[in-house]
VOPAGU-2260 file (C-alpha; in pm, 1 decimal, decimal comma):
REM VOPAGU-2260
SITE   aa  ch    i         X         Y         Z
SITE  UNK   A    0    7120,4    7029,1    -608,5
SITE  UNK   A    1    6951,8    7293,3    -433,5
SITE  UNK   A    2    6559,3    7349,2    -434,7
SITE  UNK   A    3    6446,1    7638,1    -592,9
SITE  UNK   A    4    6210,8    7852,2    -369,4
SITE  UNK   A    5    5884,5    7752,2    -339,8
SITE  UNK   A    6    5957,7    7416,8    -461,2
SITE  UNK   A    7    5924,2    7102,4    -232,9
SITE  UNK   A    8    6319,5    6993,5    -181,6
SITE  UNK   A    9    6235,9    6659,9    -260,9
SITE  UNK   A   10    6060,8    6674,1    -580,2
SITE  UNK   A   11    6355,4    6635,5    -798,8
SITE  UNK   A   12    6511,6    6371,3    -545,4
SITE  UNK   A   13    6232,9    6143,1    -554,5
SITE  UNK   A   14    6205,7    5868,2    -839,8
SITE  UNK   A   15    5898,5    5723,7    -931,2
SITE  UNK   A   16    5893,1    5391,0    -879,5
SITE  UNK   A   17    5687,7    5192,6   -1196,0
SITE  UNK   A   18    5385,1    5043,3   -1018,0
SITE  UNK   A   19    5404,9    4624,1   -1050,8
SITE  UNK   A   20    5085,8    4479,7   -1248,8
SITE  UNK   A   21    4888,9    4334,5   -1043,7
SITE  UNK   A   22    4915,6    3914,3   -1029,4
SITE  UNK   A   23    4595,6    3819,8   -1194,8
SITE  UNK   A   24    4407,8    3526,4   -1009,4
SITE  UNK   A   25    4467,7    3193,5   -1214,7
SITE  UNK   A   26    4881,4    3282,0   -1170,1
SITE  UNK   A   27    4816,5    3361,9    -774,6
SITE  UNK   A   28    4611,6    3013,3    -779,8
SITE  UNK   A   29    4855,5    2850,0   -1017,5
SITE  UNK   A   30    5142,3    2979,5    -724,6
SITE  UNK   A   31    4980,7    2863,2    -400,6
SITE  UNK   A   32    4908,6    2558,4    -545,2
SITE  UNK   A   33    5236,2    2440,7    -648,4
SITE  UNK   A   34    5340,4    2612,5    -266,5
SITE  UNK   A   35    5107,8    2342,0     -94,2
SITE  UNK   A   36    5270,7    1988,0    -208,4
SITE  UNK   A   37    4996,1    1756,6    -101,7
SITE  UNK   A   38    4737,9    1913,4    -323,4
SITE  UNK   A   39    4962,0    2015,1    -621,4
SITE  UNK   A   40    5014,7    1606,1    -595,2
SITE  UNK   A   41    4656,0    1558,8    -552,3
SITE  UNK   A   42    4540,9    1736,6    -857,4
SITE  UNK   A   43    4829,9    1544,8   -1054,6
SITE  UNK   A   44    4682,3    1216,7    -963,9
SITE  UNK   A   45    4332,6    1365,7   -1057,8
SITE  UNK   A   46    4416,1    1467,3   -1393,6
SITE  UNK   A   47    4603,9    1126,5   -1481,1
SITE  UNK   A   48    4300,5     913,4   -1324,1
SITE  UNK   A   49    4089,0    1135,7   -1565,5
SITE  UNK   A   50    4312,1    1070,4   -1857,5
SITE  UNK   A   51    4335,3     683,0   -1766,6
SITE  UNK   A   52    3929,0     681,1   -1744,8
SITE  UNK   A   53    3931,9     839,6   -2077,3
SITE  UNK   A   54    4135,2     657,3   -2241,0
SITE  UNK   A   55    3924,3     376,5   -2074,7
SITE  UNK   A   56    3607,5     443,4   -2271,2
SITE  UNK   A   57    3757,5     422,2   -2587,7
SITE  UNK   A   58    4014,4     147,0   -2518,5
SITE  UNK   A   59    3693,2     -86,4   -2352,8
SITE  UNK   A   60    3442,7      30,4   -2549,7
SITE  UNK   A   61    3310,5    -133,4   -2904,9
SITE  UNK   A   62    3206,8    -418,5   -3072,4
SITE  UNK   A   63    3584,6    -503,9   -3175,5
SITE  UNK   A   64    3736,1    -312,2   -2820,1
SITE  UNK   A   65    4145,4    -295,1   -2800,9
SITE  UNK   A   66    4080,1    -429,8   -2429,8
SITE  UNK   A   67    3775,6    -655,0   -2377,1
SITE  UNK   A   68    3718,7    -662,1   -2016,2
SITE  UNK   A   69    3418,1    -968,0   -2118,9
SITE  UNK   A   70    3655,3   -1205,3   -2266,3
SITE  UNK   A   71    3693,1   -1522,0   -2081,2
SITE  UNK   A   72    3975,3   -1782,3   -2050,9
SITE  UNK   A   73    3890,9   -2043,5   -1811,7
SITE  UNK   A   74    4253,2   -2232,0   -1844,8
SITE  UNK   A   75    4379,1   -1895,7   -1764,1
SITE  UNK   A   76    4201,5   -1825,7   -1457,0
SITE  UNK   A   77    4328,1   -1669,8   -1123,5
SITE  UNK   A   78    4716,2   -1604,5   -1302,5
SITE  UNK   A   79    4937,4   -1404,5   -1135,6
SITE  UNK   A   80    5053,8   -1037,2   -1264,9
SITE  UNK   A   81    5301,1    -998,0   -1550,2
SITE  UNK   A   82    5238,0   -1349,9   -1651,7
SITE  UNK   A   83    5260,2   -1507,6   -1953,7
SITE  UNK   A   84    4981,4   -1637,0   -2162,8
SITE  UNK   A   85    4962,0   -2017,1   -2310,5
SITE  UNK   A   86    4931,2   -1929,0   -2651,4
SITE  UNK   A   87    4899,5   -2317,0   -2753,9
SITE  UNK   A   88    4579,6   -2338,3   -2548,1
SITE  UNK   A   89    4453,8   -1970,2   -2665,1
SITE  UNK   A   90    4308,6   -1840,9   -2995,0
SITE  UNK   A   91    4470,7   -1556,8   -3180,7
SITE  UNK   A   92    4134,3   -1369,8   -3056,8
SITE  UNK   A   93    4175,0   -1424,7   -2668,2
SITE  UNK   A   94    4532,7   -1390,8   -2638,7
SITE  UNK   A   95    4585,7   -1027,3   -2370,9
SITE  UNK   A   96    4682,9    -736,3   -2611,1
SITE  UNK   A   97    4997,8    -648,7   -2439,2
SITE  UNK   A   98    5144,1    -986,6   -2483,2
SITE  UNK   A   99    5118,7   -1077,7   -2104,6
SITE  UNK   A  100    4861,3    -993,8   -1803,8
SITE  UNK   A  101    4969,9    -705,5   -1658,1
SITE  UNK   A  102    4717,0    -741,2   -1348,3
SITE  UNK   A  103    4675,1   -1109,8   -1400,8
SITE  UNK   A  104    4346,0   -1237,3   -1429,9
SITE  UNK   A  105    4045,4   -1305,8   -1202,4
SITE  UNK   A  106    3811,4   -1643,3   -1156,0
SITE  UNK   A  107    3686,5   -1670,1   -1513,9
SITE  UNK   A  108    4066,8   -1583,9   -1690,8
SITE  UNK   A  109    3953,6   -1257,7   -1763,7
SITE  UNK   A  110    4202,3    -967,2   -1780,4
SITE  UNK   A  111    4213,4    -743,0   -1467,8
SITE  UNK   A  112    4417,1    -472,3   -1626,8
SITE  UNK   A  113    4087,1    -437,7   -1911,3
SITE  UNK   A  114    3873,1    -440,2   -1649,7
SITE  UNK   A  115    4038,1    -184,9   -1423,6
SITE  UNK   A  116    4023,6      24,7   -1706,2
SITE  UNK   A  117    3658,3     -15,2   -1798,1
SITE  UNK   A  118    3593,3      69,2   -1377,6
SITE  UNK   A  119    3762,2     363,8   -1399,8
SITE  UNK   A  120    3529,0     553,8   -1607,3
SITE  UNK   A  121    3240,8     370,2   -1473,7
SITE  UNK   A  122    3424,8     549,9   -1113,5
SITE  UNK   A  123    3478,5     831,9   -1260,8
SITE  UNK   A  124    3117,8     919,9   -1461,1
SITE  UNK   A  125    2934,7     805,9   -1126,8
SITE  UNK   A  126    3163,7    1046,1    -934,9
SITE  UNK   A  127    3066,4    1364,8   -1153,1
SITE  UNK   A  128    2716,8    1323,2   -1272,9
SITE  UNK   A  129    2609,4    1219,0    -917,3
SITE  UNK   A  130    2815,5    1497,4    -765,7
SITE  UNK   A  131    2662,1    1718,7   -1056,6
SITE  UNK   A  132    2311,4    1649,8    -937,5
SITE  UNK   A  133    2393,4    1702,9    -580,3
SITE  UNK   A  134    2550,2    2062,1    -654,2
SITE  UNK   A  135    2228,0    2191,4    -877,4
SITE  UNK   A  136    2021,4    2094,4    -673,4
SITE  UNK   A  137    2200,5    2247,3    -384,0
SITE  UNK   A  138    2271,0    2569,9    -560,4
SITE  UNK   A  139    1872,6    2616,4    -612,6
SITE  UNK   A  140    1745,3    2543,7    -268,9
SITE  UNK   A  141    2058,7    2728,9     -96,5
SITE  UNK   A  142    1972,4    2987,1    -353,1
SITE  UNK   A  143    1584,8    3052,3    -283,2
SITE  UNK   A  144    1649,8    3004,5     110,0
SITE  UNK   A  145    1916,6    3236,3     123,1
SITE  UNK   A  146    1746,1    3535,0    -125,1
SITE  UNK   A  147    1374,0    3442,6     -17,0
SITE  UNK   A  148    1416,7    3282,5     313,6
SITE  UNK   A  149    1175,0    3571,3     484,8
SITE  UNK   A  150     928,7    3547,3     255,7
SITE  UNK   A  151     630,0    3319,8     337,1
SITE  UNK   A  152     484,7    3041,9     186,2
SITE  UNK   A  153     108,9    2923,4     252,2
SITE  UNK   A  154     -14,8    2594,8     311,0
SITE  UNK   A  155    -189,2    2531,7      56,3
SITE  UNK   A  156      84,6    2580,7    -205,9
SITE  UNK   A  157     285,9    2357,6      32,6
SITE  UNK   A  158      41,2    2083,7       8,0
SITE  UNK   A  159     -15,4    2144,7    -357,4
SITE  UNK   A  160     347,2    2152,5    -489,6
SITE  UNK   A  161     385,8    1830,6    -253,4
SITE  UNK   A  162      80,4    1668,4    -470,9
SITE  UNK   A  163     230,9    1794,9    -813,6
SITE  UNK   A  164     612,6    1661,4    -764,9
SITE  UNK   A  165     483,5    1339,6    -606,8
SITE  UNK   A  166     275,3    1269,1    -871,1
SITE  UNK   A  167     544,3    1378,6   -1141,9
SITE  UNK   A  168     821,7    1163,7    -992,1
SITE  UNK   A  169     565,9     842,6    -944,3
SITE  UNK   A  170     508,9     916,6   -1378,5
SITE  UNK   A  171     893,8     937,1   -1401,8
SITE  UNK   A  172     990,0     678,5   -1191,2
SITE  UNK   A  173     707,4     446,3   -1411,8
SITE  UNK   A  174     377,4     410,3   -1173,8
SITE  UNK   A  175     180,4     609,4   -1442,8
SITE  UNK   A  176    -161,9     547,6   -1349,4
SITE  UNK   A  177    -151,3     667,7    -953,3
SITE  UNK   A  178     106,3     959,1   -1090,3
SITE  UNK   A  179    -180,3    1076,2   -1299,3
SITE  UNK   A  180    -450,3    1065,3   -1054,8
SITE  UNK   A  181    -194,5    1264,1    -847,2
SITE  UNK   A  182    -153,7    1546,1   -1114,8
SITE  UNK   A  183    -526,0    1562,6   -1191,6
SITE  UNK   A  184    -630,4    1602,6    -890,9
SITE  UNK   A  185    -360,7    1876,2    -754,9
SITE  UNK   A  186    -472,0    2045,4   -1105,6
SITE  UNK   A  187    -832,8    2031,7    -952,4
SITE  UNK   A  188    -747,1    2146,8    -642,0
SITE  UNK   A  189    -564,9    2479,5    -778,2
SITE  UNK   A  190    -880,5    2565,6   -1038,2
SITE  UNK   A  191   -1174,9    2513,3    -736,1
SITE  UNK   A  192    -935,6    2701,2    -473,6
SITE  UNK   A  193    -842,6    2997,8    -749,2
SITE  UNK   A  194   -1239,5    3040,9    -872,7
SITE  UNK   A  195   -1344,4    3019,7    -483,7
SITE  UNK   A  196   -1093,9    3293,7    -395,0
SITE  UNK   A  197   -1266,4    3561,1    -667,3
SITE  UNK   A  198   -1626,9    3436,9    -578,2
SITE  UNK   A  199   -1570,6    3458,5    -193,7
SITE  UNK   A  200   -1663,0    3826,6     -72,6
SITE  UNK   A  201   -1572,8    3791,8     304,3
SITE  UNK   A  202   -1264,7    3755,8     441,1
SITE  UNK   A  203   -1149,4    3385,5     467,4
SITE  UNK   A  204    -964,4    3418,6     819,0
SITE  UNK   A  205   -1229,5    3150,1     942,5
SITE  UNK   A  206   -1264,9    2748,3    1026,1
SITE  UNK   A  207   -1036,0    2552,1     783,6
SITE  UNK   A  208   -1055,9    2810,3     540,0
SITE  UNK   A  209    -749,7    2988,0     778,9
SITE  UNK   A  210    -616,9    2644,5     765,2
SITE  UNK   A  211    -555,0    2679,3     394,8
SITE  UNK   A  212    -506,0    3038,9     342,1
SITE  UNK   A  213    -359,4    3221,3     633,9
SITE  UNK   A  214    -124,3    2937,3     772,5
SITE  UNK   A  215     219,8    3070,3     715,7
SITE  UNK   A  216     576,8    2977,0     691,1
SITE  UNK   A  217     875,6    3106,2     582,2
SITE  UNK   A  218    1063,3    2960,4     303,7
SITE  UNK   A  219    1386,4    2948,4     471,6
SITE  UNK   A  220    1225,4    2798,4     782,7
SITE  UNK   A  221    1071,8    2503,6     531,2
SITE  UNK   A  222    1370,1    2425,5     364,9
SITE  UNK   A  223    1634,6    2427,9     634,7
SITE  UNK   A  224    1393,4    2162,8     810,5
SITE  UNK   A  225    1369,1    1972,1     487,4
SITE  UNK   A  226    1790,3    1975,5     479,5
SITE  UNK   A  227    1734,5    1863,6     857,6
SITE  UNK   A  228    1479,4    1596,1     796,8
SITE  UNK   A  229    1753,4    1414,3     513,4
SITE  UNK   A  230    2033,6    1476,2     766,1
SITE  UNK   A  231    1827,8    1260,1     967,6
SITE  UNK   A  232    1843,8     951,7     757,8
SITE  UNK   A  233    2187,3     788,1     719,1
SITE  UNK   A  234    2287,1     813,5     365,5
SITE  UNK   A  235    2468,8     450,7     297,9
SITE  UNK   A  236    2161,5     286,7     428,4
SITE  UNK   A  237    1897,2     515,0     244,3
SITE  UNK   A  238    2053,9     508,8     -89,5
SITE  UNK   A  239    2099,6      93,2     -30,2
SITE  UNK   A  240    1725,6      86,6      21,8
SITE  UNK   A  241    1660,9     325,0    -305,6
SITE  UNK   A  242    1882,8     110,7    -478,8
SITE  UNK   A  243    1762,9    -247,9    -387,1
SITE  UNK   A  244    1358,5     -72,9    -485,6
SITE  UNK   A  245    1523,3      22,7    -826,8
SITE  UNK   A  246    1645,1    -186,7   -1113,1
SITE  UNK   A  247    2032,4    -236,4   -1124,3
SITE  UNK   A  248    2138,8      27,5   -1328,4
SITE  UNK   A  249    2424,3     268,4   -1385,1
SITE  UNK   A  250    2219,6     588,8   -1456,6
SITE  UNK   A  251    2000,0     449,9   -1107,1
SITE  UNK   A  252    2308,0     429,2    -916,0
SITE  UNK   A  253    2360,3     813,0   -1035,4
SITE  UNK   A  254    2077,2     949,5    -992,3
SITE  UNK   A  255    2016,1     832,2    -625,4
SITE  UNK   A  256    2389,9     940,9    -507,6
SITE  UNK   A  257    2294,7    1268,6    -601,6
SITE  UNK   A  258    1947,1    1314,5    -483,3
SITE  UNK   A  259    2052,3    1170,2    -128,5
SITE  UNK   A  260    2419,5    1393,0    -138,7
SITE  UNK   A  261    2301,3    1771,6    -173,2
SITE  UNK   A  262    2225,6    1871,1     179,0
SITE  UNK   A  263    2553,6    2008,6     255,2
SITE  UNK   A  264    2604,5    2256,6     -64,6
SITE  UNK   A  265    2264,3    2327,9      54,9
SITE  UNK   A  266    2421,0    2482,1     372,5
SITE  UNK   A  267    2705,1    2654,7     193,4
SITE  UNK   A  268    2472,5    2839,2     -37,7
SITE  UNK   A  269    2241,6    2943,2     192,9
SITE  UNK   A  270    2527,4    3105,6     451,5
SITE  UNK   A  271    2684,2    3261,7     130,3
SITE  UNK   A  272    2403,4    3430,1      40,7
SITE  UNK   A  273    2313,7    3499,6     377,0
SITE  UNK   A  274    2605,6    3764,5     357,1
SITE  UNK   A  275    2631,7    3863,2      41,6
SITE  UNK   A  276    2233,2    3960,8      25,8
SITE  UNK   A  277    2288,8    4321,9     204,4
SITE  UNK   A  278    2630,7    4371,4      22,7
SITE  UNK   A  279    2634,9    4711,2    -184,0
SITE  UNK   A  280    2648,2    4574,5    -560,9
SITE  UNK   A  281    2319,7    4385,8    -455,9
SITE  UNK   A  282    2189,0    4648,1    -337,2
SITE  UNK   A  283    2287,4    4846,2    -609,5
SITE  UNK   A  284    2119,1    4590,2    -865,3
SITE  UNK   A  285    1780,4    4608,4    -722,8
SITE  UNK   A  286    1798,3    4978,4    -723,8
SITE  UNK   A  287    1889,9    4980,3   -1095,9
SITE  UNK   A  288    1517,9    4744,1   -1105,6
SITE  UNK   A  289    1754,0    4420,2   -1197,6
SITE  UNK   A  290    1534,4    4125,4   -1176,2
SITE  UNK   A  291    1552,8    3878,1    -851,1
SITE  UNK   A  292    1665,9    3547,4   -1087,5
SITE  UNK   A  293    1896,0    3759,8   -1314,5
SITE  UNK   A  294    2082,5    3902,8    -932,1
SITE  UNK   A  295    2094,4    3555,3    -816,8
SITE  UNK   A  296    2204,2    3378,5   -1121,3
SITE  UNK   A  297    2486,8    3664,7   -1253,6
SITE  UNK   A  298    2582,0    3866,2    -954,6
SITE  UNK   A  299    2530,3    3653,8    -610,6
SITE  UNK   A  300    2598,9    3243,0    -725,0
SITE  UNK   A  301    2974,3    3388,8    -879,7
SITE  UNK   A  302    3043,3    3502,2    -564,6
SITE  UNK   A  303    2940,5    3195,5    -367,2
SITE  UNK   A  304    3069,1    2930,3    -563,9
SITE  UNK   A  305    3387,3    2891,3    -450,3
SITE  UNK   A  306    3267,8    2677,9    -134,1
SITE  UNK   A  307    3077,0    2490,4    -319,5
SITE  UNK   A  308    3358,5    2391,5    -541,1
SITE  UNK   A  309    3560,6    2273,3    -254,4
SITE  UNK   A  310    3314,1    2094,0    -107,4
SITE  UNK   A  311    3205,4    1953,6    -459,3
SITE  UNK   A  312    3556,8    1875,5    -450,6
SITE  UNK   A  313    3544,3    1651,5    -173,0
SITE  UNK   A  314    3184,2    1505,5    -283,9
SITE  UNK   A  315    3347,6    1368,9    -558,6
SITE  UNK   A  316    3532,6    1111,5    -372,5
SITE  UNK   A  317    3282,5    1042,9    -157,1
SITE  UNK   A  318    3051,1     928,7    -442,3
SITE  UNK   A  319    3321,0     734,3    -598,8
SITE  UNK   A  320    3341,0     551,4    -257,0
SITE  UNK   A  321    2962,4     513,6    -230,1
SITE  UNK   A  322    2969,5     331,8    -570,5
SITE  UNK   A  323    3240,4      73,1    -503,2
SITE  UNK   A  324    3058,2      -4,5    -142,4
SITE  UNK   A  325    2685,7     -65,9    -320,3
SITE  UNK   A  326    2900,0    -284,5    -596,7
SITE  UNK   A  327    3063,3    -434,8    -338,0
SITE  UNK   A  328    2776,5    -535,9    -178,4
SITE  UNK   A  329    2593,4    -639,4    -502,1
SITE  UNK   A  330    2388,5    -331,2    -532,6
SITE  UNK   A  331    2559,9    -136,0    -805,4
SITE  UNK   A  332    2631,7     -98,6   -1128,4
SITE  UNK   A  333    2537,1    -452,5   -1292,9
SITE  UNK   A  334    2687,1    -686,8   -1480,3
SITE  UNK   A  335    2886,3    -703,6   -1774,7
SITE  UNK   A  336    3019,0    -353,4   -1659,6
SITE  UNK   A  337    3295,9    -404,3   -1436,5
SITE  UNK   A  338    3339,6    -120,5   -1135,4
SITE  UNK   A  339    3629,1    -141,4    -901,9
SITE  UNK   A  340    3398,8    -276,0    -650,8
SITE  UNK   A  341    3274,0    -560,1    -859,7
SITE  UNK   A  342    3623,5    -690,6    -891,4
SITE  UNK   A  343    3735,1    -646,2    -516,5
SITE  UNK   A  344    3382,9    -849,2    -443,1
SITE  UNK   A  345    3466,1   -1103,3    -686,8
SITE  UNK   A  346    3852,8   -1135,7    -583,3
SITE  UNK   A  347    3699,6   -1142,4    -213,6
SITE  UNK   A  348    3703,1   -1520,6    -180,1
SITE  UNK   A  349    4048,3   -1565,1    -335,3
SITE  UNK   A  350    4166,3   -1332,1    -112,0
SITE  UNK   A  351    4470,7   -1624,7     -32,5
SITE  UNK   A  352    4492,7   -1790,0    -350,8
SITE  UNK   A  353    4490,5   -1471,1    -543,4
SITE  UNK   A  354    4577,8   -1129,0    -393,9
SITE  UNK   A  355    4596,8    -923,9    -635,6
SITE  UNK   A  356    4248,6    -932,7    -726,1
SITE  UNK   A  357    4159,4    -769,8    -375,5
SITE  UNK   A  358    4473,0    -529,8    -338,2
SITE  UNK   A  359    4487,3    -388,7    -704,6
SITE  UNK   A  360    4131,3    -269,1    -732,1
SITE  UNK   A  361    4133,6    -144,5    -307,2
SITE  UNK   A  362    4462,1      17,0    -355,7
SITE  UNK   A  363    4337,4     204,2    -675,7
SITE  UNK   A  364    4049,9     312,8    -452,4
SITE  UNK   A  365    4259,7     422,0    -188,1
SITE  UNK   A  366    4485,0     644,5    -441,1
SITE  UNK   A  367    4190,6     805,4    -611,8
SITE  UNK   A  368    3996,8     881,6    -300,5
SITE  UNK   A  369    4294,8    1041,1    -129,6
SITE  UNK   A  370    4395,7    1239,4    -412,9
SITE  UNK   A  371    4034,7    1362,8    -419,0
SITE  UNK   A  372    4039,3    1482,5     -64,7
SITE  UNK   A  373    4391,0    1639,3     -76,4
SITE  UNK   A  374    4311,6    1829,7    -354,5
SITE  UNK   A  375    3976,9    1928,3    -223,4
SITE  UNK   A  376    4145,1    2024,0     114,2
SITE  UNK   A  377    4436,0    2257,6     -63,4
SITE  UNK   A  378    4169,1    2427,2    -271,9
SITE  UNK   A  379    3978,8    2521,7      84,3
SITE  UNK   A  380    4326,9    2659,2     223,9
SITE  UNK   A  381    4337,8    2852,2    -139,8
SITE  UNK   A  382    4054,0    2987,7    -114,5
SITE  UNK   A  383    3997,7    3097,8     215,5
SITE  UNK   A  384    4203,0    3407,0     304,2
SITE  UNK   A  385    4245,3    3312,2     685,1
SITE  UNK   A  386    4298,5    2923,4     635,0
SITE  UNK   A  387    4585,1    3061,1     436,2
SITE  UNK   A  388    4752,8    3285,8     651,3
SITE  UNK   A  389    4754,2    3046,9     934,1
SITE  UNK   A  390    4945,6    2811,2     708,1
């Protein structure tokens, strides 16, 4: 066909092509994942530990349990898996509810499969609350150093926030009396210094008074040599000596995992913000007179969490580990729970006589953990443009 005059001779040849919709981000994550083998596996194992823990809780759990991990058989003891019970020498109320012991049993005849289970979710709750503590408290102090870090800090609120959270964790952690005199006495310290500033009428750059008032430092510089300080300390060791101060305890063993495991989201927070802090859309917020806490909290921690997923990720396993070691060792979660550390202690001097009681419970461990750091590793690849391309 010719063109008409005037008219561009490929207007009429040219077909416009329907643009494709764009692939929204779960279905791009959904496709890399399955791409990269070892963490598509990873997260499979993840998800069935997670429904086995589950299923754990409920199955362990109770006065009248399906599986009670506390029942002991003492003519049963130390029997190999996928044995048979003696029902002639057994109740009606101790015989295993599958019929048979799938794991076989340990010193006292109890049932290693019901105690596997019960381990699991004590493995698994240790794993995310612990790991959950670590990332809050990571997110806040990345947070403030990141947005804040130029801003300084004076001495005097240094010292007096140090008197106020020592005395409020020696109240928590039950040392009332000294915790008090703590808080009183950082309260007095804030009233006498506040009513002294008003009263004073010359300038307090003098003696100890520029001690206390004009000694300066910025936040970022205080808490990256806080995060430097705790790197300092190796963490096994630290949390062993937390944990043999404390009583044995579950919600102990979670609590001081986490407290001793946030340095390195820490790190990740702070560099995120460190770049995204001079991007346009914050920029843009504080010219629109958007609040500092409502920026950080809605616009900046969305766009720097996906670090601190991987590396919460990763954290995970470690904490998992962590526990079996201390209950390895004696240190963790106490008796009548049973962790999988607890039974590879106890199966630790049977290690000839009865095998299974060191390999099933280490071999679990070794599956869990690994799955853990696969996945954790393929959602780093995921997520970071470059990591991917050089894949």
């Amino acid at each position: 066909m010719m063109a008409r005059e005037g008219e561009h001779p490929l207007k009429h040849t040219e077909v416009e092509k329907p643009l494709t919709p764009r692939e929204s981000r779960w279905k791009e994550f959904w496709r890399l994942l399955r791409r990269n083998r070892l963490a598509f596996l990873g997260l499979f194992i993840f998800i069935l530990f997670f429904l086995i823990a589950l299923a754990g809780l409920f199955l362990t759990s109770g006065t009248r349990p399906v599986f009670d991990p506390a029942v002991v058989r003492l003519e049963e003891k130390l029997r190999p898996p996928l044995s048979s019970p003696k029902s002639e020498s057994l109740g009606s109320d101790r015989i295993p509810r599958l019929g048979f012991y799938l794991f076989g049993t340990d010193e006292l005849g109890r049932d290693v499969f019901s105690r596997m289970l019960q381990g699991a979710w004590v493995s698994l709750t240790v794993g995310f609350v612990a790991v959950g503590i670590a990332v809050l408290i990571g997110i806040l102090l990345g947070g403030i150093s990141g947005y804040f870090g130029q801003n300084s800090i004076r001495v005097n609120q240094i010292l007096l926030a140090a008197v106020l959270l020592l005395g409020g964790g020696l109240v928590v952690a039950g040392i009332t009396v000294l915790g008090v005199v703590l808080l009183v006495l950082g309260g007095a310290f804030l009233v006498f210094f506040q009513r002294w500033k008003k009263r004073a009428n010359k300038p307090v750059e003098t003696g100890w008074r520029k001690l206390l008032w004009v000694g300066t430092i910025s936040i970022d510089t205080l808490i990256m040599r806080f995060v430097d300080i705790m790197l300092c300390f190796p963490s096994f060791f630290l949390i062993l000596t937390v944990v043999a101060l404390l009583p044995a305890s579950i919600y102990n063993i979670m609590i001081v995992i986490g407290l001793t495991s946030w340095m390195g989201t820490t790190r990740f927070v702070r560099a995120e913000f460190l770049s995204l802090r001079d991007q346009d859309f914050v920029t843009a917020a504080r010219a629109l007179g958007v609040s500092n806490w409502r920026i950080i909290f809605r616009h900046m921690i969305p766009n720097a969490i996906a670090p601190v997923l991987v590396s919460a990720t990763i954290s995970i396993a470690t904490a998992i580990l962590t526990e079996a070691g201390l209950s390895f060792l004696g240190l963790g979660v106490p008796p009548p729970h049973a962790t999988w550390g607890n039974i590879l202690s106890d199966g630790k001097n049977f290690i000839f006589d009865a095998p299974w009681l060191t390999f099933i419970p280490g071999v679990a461990i070794l599956i869990v953990v690994l799955s853990f750091n696969l996945f954790g590793e393929g959602l780093r690849d995921i997520i970071n443009p470059r990591l991917r391309e050089r894949s």
